[in-house]
N, CA, C, O and CB atoms as a CASP TS submission, in Angstrom:
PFRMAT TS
TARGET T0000
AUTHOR 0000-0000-0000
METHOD Language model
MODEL 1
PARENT N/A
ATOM      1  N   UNK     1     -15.210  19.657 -26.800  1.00  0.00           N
ATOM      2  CA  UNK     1     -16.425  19.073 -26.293  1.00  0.00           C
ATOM      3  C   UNK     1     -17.188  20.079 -25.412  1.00  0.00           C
ATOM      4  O   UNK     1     -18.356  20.353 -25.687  1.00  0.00           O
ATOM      5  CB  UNK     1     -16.106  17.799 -25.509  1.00  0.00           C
ATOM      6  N   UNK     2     -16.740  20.477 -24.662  1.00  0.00           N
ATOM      7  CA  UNK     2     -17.129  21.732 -23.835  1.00  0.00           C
ATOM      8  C   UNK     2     -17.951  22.710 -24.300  1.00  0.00           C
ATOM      9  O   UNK     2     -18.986  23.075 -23.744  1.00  0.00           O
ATOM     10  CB  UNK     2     -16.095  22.417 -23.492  1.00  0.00           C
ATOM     11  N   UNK     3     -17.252  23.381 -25.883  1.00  0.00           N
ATOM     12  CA  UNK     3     -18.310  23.948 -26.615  1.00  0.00           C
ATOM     13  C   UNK     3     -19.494  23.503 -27.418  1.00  0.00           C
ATOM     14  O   UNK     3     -20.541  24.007 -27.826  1.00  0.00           O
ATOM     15  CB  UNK     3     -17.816  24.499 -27.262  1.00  0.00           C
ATOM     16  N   UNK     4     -18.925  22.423 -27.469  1.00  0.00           N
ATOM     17  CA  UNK     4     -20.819  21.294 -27.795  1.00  0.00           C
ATOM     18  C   UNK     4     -21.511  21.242 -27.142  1.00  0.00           C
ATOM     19  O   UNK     4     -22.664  21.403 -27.544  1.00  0.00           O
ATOM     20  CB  UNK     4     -21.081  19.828 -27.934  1.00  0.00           C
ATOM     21  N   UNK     5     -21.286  20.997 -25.778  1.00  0.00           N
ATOM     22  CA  UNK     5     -21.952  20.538 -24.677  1.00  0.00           C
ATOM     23  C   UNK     5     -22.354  21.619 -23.697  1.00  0.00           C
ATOM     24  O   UNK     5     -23.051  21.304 -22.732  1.00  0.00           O
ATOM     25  CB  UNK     5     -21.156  19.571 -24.054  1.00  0.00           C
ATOM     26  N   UNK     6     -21.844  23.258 -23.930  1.00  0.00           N
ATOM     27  CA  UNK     6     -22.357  24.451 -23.059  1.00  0.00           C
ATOM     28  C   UNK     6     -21.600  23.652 -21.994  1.00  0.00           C
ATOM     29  O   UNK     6     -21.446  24.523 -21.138  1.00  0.00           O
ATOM     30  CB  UNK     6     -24.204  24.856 -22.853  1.00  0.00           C
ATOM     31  N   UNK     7     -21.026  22.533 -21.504  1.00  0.00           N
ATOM     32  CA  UNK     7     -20.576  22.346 -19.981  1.00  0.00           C
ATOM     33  C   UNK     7     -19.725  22.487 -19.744  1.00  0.00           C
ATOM     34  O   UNK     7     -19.038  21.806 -20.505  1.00  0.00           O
ATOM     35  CB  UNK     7     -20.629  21.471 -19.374  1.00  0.00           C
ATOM     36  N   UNK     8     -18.824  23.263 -18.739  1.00  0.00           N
ATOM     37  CA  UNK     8     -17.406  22.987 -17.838  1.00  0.00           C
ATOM     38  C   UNK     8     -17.397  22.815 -16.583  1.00  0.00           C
ATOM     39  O   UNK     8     -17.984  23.323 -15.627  1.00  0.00           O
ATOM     40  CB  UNK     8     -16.493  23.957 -17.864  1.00  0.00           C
ATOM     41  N   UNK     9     -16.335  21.698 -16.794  1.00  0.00           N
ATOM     42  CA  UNK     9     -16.065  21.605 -15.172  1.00  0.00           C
ATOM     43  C   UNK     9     -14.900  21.858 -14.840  1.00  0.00           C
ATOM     44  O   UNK     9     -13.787  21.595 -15.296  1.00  0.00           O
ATOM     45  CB  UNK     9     -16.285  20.367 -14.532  1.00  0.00           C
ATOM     46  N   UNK    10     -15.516  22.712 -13.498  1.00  0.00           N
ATOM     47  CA  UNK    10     -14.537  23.830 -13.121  1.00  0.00           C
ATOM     48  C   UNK    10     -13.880  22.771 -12.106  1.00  0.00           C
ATOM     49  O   UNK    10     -14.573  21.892 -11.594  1.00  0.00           O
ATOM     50  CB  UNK    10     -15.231  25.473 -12.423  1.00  0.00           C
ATOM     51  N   UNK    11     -12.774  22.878 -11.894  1.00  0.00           N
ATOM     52  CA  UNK    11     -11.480  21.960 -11.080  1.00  0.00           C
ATOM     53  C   UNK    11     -11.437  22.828  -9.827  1.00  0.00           C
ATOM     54  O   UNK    11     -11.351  22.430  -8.665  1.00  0.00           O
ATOM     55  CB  UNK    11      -9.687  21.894 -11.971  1.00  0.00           C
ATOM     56  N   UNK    12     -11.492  23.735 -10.144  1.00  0.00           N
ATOM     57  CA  UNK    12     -10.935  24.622  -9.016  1.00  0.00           C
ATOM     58  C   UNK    12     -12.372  24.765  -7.820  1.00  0.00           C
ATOM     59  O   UNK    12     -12.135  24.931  -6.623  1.00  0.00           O
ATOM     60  CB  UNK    12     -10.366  26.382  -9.812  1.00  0.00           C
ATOM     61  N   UNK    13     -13.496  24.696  -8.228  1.00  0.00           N
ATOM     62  CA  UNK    13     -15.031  24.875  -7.737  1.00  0.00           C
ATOM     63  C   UNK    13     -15.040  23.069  -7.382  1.00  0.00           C
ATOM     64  O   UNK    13     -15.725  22.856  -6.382  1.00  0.00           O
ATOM     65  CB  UNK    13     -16.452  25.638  -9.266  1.00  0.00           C
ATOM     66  N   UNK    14     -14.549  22.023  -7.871  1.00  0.00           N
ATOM     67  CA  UNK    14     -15.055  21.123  -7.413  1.00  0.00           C
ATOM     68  C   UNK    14     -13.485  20.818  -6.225  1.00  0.00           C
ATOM     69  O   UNK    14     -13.790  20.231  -5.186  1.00  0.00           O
ATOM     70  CB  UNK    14     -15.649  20.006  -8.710  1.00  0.00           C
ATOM     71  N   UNK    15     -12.440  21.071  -6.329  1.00  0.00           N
ATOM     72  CA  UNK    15     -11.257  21.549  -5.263  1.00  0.00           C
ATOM     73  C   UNK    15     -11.605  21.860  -4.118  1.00  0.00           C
ATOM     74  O   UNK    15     -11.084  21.450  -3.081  1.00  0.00           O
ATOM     75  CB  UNK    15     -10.523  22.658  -5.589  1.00  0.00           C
ATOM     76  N   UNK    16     -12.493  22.593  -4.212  1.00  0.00           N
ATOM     77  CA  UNK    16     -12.567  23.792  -2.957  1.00  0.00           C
ATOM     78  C   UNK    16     -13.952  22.787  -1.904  1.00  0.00           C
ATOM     79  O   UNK    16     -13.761  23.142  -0.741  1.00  0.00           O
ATOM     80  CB  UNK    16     -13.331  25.984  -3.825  1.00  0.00           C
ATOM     81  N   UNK    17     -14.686  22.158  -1.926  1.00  0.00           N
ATOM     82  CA  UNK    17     -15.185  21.393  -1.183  1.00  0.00           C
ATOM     83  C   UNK    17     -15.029  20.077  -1.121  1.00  0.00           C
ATOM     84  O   UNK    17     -15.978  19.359  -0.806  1.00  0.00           O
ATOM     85  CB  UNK    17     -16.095  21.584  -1.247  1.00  0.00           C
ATOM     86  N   UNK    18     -13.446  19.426  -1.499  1.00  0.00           N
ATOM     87  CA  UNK    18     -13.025  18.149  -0.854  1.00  0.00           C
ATOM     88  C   UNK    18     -11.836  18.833  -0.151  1.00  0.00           C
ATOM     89  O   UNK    18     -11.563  18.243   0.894  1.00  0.00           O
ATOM     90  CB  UNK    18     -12.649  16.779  -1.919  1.00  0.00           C
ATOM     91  N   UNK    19     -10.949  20.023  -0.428  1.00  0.00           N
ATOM     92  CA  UNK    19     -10.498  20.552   0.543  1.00  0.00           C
ATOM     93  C   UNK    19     -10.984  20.866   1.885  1.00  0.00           C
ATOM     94  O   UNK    19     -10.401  20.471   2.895  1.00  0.00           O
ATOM     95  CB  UNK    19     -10.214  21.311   0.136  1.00  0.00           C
ATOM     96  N   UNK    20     -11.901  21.477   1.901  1.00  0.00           N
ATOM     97  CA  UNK    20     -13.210  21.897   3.127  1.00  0.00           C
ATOM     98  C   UNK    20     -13.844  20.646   3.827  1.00  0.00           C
ATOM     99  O   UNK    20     -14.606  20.783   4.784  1.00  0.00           O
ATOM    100  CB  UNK    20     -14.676  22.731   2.334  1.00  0.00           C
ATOM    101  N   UNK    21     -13.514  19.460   3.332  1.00  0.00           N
ATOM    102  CA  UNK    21     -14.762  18.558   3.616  1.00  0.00           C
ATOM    103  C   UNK    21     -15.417  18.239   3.296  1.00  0.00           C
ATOM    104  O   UNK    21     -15.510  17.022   3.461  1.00  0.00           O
ATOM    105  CB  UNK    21     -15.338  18.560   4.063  1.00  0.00           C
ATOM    106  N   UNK    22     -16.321  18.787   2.676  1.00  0.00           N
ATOM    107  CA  UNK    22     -17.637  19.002   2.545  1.00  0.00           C
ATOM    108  C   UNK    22     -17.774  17.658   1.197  1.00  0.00           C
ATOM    109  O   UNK    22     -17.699  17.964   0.007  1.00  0.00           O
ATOM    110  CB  UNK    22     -18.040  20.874   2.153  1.00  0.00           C
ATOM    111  N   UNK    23     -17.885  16.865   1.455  1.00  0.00           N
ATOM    112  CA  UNK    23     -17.516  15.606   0.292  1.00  0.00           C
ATOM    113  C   UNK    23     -18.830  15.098  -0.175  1.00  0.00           C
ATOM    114  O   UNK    23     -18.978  14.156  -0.954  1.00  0.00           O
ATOM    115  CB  UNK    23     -16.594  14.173   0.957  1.00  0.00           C
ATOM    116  N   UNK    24     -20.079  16.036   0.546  1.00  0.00           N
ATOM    117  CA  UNK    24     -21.173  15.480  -0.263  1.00  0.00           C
ATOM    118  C   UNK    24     -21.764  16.593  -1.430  1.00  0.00           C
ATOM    119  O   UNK    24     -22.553  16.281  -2.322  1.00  0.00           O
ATOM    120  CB  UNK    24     -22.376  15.028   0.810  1.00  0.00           C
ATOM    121  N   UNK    25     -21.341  17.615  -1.269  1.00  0.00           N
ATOM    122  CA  UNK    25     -21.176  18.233  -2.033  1.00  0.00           C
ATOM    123  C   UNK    25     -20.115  18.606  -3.518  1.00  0.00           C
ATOM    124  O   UNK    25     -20.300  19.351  -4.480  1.00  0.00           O
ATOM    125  CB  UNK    25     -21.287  18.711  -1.318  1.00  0.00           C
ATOM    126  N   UNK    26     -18.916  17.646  -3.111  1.00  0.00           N
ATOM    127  CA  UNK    26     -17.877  17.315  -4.098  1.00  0.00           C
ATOM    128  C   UNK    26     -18.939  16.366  -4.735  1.00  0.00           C
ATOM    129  O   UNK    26     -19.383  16.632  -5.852  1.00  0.00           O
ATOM    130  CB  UNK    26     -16.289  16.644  -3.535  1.00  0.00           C
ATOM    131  N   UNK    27     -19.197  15.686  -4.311  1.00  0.00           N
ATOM    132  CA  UNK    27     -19.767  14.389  -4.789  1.00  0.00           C
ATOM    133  C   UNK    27     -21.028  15.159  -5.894  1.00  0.00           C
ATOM    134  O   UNK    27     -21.043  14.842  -7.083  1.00  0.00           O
ATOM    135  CB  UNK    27     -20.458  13.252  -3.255  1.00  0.00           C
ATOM    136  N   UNK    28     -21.923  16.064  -5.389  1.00  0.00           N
ATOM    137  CA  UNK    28     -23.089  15.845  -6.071  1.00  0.00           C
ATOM    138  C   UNK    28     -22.693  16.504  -7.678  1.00  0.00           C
ATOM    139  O   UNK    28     -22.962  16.246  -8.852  1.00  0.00           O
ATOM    140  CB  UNK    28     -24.433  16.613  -5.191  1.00  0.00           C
ATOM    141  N   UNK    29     -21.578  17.891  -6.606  1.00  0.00           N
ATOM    142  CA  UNK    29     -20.967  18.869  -8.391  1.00  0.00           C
ATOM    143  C   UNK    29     -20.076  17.023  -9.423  1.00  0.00           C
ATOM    144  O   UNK    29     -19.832  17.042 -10.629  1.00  0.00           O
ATOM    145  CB  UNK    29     -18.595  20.982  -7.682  1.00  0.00           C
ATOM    146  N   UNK    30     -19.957  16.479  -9.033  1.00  0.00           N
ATOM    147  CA  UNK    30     -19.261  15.130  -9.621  1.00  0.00           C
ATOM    148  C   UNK    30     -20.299  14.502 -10.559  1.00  0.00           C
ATOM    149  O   UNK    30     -20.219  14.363 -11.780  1.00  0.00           O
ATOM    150  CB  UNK    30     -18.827  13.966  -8.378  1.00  0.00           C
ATOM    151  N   UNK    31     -21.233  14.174  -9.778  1.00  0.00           N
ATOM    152  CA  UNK    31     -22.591  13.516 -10.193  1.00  0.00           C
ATOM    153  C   UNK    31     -22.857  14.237 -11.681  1.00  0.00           C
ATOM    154  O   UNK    31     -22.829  13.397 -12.581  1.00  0.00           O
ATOM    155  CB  UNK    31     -23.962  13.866  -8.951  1.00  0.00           C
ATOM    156  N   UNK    32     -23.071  15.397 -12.075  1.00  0.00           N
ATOM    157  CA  UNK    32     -23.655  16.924 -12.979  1.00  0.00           C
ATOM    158  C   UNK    32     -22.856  15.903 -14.018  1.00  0.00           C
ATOM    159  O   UNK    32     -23.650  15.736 -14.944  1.00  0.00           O
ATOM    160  CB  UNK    32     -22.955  19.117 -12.566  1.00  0.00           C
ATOM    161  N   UNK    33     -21.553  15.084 -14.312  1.00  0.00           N
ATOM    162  CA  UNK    33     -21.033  15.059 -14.948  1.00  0.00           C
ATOM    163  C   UNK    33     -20.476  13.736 -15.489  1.00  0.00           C
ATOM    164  O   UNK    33     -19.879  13.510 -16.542  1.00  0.00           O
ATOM    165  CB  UNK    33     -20.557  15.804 -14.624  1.00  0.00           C
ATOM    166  N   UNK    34     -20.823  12.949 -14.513  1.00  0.00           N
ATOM    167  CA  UNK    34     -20.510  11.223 -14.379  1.00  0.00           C
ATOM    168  C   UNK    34     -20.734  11.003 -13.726  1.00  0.00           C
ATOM    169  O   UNK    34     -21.173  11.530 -12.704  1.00  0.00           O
ATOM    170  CB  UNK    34     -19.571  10.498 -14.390  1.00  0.00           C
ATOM    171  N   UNK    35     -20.364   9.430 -14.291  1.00  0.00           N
ATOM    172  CA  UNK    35     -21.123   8.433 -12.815  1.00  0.00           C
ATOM    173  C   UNK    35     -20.377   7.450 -12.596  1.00  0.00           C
ATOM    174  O   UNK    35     -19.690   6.982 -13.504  1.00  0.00           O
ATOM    175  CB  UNK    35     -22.676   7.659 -12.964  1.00  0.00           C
ATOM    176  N   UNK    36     -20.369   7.120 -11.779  1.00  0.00           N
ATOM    177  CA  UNK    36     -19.571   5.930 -11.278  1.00  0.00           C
ATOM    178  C   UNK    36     -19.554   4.720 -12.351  1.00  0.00           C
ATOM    179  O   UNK    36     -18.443   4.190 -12.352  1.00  0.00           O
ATOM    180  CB  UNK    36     -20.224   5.403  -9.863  1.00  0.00           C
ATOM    181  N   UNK    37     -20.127   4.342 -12.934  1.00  0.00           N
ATOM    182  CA  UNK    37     -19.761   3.065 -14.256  1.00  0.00           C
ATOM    183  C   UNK    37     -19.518   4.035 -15.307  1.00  0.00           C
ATOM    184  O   UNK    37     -19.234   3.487 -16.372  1.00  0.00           O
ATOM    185  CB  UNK    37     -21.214   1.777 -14.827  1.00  0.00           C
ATOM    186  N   UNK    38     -19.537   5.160 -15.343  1.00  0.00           N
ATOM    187  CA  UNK    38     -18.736   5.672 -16.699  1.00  0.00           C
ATOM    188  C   UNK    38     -17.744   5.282 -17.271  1.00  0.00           C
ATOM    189  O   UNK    38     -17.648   4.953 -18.454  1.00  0.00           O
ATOM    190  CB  UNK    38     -18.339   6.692 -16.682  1.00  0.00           C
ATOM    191  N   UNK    39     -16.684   5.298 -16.203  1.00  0.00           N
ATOM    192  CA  UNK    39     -15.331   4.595 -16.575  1.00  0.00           C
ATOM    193  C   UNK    39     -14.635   4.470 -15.400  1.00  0.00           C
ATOM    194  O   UNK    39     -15.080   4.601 -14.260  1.00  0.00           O
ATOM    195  CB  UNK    39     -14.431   5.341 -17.608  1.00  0.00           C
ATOM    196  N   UNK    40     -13.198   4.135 -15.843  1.00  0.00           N
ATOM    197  CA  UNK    40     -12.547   3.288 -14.756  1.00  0.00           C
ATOM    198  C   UNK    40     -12.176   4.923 -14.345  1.00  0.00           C
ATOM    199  O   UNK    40     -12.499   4.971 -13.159  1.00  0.00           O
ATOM    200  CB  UNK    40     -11.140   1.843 -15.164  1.00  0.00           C
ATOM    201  N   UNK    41     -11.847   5.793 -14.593  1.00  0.00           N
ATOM    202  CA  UNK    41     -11.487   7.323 -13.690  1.00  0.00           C
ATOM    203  C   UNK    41     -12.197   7.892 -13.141  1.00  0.00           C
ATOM    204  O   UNK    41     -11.878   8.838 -12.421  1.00  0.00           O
ATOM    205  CB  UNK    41     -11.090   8.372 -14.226  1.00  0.00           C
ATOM    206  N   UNK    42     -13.859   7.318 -13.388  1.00  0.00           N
ATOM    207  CA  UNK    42     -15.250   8.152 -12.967  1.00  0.00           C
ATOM    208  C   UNK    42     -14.991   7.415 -11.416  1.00  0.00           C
ATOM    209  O   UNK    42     -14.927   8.078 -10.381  1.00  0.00           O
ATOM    210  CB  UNK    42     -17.116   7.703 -14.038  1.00  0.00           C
ATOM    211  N   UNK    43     -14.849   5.843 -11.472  1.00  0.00           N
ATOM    212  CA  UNK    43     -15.166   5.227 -10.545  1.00  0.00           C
ATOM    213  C   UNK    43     -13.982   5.265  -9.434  1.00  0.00           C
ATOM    214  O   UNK    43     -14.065   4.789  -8.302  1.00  0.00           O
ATOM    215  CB  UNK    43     -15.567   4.010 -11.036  1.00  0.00           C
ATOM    216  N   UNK    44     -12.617   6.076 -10.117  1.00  0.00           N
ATOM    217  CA  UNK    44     -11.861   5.759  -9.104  1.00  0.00           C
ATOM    218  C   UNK    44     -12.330   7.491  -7.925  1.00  0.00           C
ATOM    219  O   UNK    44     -12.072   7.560  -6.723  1.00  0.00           O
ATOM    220  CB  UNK    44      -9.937   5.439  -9.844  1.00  0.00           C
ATOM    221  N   UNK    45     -12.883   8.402  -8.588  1.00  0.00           N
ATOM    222  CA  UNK    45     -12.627   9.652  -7.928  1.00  0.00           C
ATOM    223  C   UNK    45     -13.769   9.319  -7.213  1.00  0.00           C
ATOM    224  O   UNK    45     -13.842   9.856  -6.108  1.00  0.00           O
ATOM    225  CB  UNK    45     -12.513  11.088  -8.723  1.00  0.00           C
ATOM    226  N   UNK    46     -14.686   8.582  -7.532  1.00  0.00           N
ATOM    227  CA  UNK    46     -15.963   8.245  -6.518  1.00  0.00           C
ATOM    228  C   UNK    46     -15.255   7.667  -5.139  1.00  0.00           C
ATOM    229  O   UNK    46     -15.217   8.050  -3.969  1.00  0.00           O
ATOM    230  CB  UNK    46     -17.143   6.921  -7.257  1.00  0.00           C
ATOM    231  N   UNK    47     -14.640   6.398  -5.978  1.00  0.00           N
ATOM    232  CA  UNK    47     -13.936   5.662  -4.939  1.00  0.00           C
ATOM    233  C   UNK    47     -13.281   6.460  -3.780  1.00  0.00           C
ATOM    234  O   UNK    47     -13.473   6.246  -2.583  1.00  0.00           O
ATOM    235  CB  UNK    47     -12.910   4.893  -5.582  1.00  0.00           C
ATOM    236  N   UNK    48     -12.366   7.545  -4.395  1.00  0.00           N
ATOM    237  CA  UNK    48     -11.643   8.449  -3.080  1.00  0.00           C
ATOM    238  C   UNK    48     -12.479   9.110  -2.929  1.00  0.00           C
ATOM    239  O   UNK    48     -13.015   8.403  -3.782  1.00  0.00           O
ATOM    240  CB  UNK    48     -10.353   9.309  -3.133  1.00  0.00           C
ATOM    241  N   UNK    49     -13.645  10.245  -2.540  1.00  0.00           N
ATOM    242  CA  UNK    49     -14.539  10.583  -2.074  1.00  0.00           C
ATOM    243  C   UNK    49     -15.235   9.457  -0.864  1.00  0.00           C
ATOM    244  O   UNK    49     -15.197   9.530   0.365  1.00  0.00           O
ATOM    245  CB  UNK    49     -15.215  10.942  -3.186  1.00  0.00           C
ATOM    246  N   UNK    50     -15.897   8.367  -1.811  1.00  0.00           N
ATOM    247  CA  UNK    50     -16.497   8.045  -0.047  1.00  0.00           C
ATOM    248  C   UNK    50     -15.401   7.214   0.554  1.00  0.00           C
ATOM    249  O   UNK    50     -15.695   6.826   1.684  1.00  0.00           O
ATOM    250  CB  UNK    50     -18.172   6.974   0.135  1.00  0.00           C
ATOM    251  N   UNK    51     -14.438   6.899   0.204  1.00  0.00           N
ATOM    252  CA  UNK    51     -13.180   6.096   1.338  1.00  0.00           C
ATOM    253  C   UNK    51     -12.927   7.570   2.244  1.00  0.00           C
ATOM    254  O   UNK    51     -13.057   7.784   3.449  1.00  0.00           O
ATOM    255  CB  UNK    51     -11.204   5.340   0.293  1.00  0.00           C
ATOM    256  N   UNK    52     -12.545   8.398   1.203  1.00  0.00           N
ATOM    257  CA  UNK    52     -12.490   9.942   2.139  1.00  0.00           C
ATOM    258  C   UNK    52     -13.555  10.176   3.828  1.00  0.00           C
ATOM    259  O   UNK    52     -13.113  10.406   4.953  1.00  0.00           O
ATOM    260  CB  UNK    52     -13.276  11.327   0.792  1.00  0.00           C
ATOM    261  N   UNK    53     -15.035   9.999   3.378  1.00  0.00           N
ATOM    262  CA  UNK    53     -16.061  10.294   3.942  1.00  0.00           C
ATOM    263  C   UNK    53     -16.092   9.190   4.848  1.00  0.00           C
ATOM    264  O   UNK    53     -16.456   9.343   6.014  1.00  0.00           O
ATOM    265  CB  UNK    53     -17.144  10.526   3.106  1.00  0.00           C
ATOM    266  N   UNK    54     -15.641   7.802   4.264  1.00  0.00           N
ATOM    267  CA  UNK    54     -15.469   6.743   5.556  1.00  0.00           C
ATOM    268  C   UNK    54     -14.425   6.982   6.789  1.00  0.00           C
ATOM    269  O   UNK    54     -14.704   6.987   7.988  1.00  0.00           O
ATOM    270  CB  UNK    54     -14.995   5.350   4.956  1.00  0.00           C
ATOM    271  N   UNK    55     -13.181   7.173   6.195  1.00  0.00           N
ATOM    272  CA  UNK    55     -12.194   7.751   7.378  1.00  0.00           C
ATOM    273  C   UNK    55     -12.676   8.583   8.141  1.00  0.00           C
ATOM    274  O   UNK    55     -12.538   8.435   9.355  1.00  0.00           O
ATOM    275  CB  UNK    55     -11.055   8.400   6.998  1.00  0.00           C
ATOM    276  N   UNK    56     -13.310   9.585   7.653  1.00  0.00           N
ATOM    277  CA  UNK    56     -13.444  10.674   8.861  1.00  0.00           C
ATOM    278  C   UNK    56     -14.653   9.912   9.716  1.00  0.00           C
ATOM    279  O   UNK    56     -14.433   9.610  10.889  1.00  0.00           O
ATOM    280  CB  UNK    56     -13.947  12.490   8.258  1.00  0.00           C
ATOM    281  N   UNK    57     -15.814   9.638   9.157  1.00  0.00           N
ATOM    282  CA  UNK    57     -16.696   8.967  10.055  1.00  0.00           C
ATOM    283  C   UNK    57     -15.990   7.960  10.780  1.00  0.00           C
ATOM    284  O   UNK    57     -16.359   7.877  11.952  1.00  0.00           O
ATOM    285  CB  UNK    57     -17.821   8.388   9.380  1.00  0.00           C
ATOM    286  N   UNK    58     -14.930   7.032  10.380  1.00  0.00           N
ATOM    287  CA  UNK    58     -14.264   6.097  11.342  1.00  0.00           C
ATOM    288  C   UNK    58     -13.424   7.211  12.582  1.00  0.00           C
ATOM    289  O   UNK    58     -13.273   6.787  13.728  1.00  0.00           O
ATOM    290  CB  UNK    58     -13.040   4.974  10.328  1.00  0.00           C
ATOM    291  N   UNK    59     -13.062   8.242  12.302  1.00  0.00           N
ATOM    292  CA  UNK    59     -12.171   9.092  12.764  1.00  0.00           C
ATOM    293  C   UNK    59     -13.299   9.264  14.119  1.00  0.00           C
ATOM    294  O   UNK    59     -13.109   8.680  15.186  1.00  0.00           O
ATOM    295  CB  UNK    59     -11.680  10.490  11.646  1.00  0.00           C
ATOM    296  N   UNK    60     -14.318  10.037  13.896  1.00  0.00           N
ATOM    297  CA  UNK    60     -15.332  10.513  14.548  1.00  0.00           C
ATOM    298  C   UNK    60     -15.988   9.120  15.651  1.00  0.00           C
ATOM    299  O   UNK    60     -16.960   9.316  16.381  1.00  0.00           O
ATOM    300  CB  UNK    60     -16.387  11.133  13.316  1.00  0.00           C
TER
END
């Protein structure tokens, strides 16, 4: 599919800013590629992203 589609997604590039934090930026490289009603795996990695982004704001 990848070569149909010219697209990859790189694991390691979308890794490196939910490691860092930076979860709105995980989020948007996420977005490029699905969406949250795509499917039940689109919606669960959404799901841990902003529960992610809620803790720390509860943290804060």
């Amino acid at each position: 599919m990848e070569k149909e589609t010219k697209l990859f997604f790189d694991l390691d590039y979308f890794a490196r800013p939910v490691i860092d934090a930076h979860l709105e930026e995980a989020e948007k490289y996420l977005s490029s590629f699905t969406e949250v009603n795509d499917n039940m795996f689109s919606a669960r990695i959404y799901f841990e992203l902003r529960r992610q982004k809620y803790l720390e704001a509860l943290h804060k």
